[in-house]
KEZA-769848 format. One line per 4 residues: number of its first residue (from 0); their letters; for each residue x, y, z of C-alpha. Coordinates in steps of 0.05 Angstrom, whole numbers, plus 5000, padded with zeros to 4 digits. Layout:
NUM> a> X,Y,Z  ...
% end
This chain:
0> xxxx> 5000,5000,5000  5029,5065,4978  5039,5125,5029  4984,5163,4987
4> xxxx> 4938,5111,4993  4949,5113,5072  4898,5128,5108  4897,5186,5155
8> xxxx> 4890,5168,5219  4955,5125,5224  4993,5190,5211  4954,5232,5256
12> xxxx> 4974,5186,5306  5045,5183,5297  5049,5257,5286  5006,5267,5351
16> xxxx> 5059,5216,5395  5126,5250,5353  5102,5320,5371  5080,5314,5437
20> xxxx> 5141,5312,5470  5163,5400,5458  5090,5413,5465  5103,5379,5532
24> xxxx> 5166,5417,5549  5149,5465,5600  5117,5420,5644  5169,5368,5634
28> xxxx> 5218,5417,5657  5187,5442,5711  5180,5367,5736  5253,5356,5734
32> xxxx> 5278,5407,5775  5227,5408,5827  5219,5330,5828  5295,5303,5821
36> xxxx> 5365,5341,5850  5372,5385,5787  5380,5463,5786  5339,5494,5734
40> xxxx> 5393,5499,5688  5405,5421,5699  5330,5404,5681  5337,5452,5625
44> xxxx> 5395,5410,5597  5361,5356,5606  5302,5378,5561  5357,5396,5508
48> xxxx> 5386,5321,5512  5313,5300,5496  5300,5343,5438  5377,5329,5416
52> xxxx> 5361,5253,5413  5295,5269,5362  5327,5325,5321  5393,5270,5310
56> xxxx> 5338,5220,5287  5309,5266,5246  5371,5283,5208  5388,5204,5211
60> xxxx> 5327,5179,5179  5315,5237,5123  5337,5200,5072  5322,5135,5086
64> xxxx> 5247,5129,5112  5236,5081,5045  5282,5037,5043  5273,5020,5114
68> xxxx> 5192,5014,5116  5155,5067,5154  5122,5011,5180  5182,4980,5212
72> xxxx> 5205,5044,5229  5138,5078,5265  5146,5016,5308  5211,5020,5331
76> xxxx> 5213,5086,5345  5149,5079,5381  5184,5028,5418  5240,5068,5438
80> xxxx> 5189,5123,5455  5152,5074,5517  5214,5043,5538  5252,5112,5542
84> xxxx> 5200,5161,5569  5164,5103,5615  5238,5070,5645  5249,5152,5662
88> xxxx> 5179,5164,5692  5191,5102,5737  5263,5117,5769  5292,5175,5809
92> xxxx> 5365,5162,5791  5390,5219,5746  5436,5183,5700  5377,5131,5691
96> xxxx> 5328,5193,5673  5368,5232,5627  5387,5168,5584  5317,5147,5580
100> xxxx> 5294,5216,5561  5344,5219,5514  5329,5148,5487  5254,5168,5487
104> xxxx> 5274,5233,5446  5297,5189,5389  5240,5147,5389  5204,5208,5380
108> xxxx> 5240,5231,5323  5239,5168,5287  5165,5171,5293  5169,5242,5266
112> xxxx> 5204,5223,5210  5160,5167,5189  5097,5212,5198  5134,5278,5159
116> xxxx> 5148,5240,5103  5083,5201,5100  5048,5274,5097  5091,5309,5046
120> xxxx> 5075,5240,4999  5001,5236,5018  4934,5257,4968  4916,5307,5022
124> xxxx> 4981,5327,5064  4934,5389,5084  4875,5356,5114  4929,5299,5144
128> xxxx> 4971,5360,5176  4918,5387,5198  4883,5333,5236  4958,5317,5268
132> xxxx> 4964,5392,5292  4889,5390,5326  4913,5329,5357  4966,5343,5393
136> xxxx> 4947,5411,5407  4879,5381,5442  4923,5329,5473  4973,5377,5505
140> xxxx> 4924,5420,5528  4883,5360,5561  4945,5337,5596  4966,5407,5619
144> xxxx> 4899,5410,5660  4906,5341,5684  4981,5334,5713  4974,5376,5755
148> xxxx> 4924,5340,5791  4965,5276,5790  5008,5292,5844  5085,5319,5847
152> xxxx> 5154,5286,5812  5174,5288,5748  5131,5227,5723  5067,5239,5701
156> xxxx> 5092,5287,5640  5138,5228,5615  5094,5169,5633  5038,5208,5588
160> xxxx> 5087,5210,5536  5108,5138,5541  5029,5119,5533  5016,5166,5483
164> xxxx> 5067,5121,5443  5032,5063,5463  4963,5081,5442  4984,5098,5374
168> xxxx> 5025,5030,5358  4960,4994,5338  4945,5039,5282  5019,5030,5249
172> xxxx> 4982,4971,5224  4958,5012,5173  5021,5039,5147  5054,5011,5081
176> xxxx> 5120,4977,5075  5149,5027,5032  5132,5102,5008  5112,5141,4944
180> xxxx> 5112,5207,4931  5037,5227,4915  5058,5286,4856  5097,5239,4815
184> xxxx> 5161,5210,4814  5204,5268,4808  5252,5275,4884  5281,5215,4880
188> xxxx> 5342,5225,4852  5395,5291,4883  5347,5325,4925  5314,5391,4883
192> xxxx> 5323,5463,4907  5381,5463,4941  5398,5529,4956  5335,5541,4982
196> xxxx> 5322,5483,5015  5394,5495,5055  5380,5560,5064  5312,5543,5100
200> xxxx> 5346,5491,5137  5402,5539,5162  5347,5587,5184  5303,5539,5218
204> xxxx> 5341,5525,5288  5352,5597,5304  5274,5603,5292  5261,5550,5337
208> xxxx> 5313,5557,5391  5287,5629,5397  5220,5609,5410  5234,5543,5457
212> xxxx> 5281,5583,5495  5229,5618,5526  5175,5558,5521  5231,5521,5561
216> xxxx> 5220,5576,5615  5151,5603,5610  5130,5555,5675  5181,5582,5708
220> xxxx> 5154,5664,5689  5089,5643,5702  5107,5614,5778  5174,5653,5793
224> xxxx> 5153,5731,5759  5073,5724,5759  5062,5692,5816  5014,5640,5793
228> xxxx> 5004,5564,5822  5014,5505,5777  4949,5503,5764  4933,5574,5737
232> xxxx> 4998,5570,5695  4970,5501,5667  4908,5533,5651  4940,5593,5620
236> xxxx> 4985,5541,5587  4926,5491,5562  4871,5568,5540  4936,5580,5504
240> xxxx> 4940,5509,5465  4865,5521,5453  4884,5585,5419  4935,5550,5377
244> xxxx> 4882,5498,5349  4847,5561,5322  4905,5582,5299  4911,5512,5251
248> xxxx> 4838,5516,5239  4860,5589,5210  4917,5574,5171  4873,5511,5139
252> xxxx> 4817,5560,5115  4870,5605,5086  4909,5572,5050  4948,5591,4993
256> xxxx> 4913,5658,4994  4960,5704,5028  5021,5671,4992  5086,5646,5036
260> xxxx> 5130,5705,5044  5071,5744,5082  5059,5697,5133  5123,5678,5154
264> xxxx> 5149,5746,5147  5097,5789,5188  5079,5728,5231  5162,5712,5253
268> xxxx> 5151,5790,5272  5089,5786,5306  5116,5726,5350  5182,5769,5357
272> xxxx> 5133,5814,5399  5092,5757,5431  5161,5734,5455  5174,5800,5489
276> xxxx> 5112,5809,5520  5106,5734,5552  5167,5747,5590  5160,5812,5611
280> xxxx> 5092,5785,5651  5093,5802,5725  5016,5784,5738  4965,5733,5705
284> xxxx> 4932,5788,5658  5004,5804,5617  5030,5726,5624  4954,5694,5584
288> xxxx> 4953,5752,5537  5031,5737,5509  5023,5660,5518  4954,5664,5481
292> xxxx> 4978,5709,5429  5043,5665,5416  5005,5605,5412  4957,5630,5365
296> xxxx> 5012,5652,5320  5070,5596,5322  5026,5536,5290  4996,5585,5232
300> xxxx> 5075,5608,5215  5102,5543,5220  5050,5516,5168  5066,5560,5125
304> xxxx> 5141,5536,5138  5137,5469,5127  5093,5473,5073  5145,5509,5037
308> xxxx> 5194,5457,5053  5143,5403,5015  5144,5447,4957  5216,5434,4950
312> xxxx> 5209,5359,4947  5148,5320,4941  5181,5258,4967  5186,5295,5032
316> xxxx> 5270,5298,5050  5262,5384,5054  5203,5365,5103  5238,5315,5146
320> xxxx> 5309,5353,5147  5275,5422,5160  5231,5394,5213  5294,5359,5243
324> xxxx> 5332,5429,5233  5280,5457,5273  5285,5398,5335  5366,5418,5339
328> xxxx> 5341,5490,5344  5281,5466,5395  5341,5422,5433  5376,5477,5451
332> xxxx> 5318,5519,5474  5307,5493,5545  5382,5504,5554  5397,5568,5528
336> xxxx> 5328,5594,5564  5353,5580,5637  5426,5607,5623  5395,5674,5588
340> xxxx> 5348,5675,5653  5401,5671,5700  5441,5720,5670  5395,5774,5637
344> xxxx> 5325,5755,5676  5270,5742,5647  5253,5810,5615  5320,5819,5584
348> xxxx> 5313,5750,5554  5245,5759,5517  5278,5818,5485  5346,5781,5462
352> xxxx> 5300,5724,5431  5248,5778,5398  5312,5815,5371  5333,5745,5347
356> xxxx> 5272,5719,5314  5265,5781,5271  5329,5784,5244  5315,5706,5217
360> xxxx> 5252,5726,5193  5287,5767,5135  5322,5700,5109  5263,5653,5112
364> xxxx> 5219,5714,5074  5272,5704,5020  5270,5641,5012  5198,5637,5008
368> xxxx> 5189,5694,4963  5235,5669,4917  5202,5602,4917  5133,5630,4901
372> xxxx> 5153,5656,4840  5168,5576,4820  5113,5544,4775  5091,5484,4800
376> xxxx> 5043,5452,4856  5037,5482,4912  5047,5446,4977  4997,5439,5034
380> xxxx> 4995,5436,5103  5044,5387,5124  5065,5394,5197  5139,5386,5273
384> xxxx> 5184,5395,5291  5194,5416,5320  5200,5406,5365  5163,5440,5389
388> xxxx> 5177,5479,5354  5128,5485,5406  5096,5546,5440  5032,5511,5416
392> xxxx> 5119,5489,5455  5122,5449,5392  5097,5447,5313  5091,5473,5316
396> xxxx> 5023,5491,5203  4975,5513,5101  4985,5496,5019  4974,5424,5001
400> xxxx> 5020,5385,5044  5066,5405,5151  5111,5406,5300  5157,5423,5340
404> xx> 5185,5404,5382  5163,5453,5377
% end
């Protein structure tokens, strides 16, 4: 069974289980260091070795999701996924944790890569990117209401990871042994559009670190600068998720109408500010409006971004390699978030990242301006990475064929 003949719901769930883990990230965090003898910038490097391990499978597996079986592959890596995340949730050690976080990571990056290049080949990579970003958006949000009501440690984030894995290896069932690009055959020789395709590829781990750098720390603003409880910031947290399915819902209905270069362009910039204003918060009204207006934003810019990236190559290598470029970026968020805290606060922080993030809007503008001046079909929705590229903590989302670690 070819990948276009696939069946959406397979997909969906392996996008759901690969994503999950950035959208997870600030909770996950926040669990380390308050439930195991980690500092904050411990946890935080932590988080990075998890997001590390996904973004190196990403890269790994690009190139090499058919001749391996996406079948074979969804299942290992959804192995890896329960047997990382779950041997982490059930131990206190901190070696122990950190390697099966790590191990989990790749698991979820394996899965990633399966479901990214499943999309970019599939009849309707739009509605299929779609129905993986309401997924794990809805997912994320449910699970930032509930873990907070299951008690303290650092398990319940990584267990729910670990059994979100699970839940979706029944469906891999439906998965075909090999893949095949849904626009024809062209892609599978060199890979097309290279310049471009590098050049988006360079860009997209400054975009994401940017972003997860303060997604890695926004429990921390919310608790330590807005003095909320765990539960208001996980409501704040799960409104703002909500916000972000609107967000797909949006860039779905869109489309290709406002072009690429326009919404990645002004939307990098309106993040930028987002950014600024979320971490500047000292009280719940200042802390909901930035994490709202963030979440809203990231999944409808990051559509727009990996759909680009399938427009390079139908077979889906731009998609996989950007969305892994954007899990390295996402990797080193948590990190670089706690050591710009420490040193610059969290004020002076939101404004080096919103600095940041417009200055790599102008390359990723380029690139997609020159691309839209390419005949050809344009590509939908596809999702990650991704990370993450969470907020809405990651991808992150609107052509036909798109999570983020965040």
């Amino acid at each position: 069974m070819s990948a276009r003949r696939t069946p959406p719901r397979p997909l969906v769930a392996l996008f759901t289980a690969g994503y999950l883990a950035p959208y997870l990230l600030p909770t996950t965090v926040g669990r380390l260091a308050s439930g195991l003898p980690l500092t904050a910038t411990e946890a935080g490097a932590v988080g990075s070795a998890l997001l590390l391990g996904s973004a190196a499978a990403g890269f790994l597996l690009a190139s090499r999701v058919d001749r391996l079986g996406p079948r074979a592959l969804a299942r290992a890596g959804l192995a890896l996924a329960v047997l990382g995340y779950g041997g982490a949730a059930l131990t206190t050690v901190v070696p122990a944790v950190v390697m099966g976080a790590v191990l989990g990571g790749f698991g979820s990056g394996t899965v990633t890569a399966v479901a990214a290049s499943g999309i970019a080949a599939h009849r309707d990579p739009h509605r299929v990117t779609t129905l993986g970003l309401l997924g794990v958006s809805a997912l994320a949000g449910a699970l930032y209401l509930t873990i907070p009501r299951l008690g303290p440690g650092h398990g319940p984030p990584l267990a729910a990871l670990a059994l979100t894995a699970l839940v979706a290896w029944p469906l891999t069932g439906h998965l075909s042994a090999r893949t095949a690009p849904a626009r024809g055959s062209a892609g599978y020789g060199r890979l097309p559009h290279r310049r471009a395709g590098l050049l988006l590829a360079a860009a997209m781990p400054f975009w994401s670190l940017a972003q997860n750098a303060l997604w890695g720390v926004s429990g921390r603003i919310g608790l330590e600068q807005a003095h909320l409880t765990e539960a208001t910031a996980g409501a704040v947290f799960a409104v703002a998720l909500g916000a972000g399915l609107l967000g797909v819902v949006g860039a779905g209905t869109l489309g290709p109408r406002l072009g690429r270069a326009l919404p990645i362009g002004a939307g990098t910039a309106l993040i930028a500010g987002c950014v600024a204003l979320s971490a500047a918060a000292r009280d719940l009204p200042g802390f909901a409006a930035g994490e709202i207006a963030w979440n809203l934003l990231y999944p409808v810019v990051l559509s727009y971004v990996i759909a680009l990236a399938a427009f390079l190559d139908p077979r889906g290598r731009w998609t996989v390699l950007v969305g892994s470029a954007s899990s390295l970026g996402t990797a080193a968020g948590p990190l670089t978030g706690s050591l710009l805290a420490d040193r610059a606060g969290f004020p002076g922080t939101g404004q080096v990242l919103a600095a940041g993030l417009l200055l790599i809007a102008v390359p990723m503008t380029a690139v997609a301006l020159r691309t839209g001046r390419r005949p050809g079909p344009v590509a939908g929705l596809p999702v990650l990475e991704v990370p993450v590229q969470t907020p809405a903590v990651a991808a992150r989302h609107a052509y036909d064929t798109a999570p983020p670690n965040r």
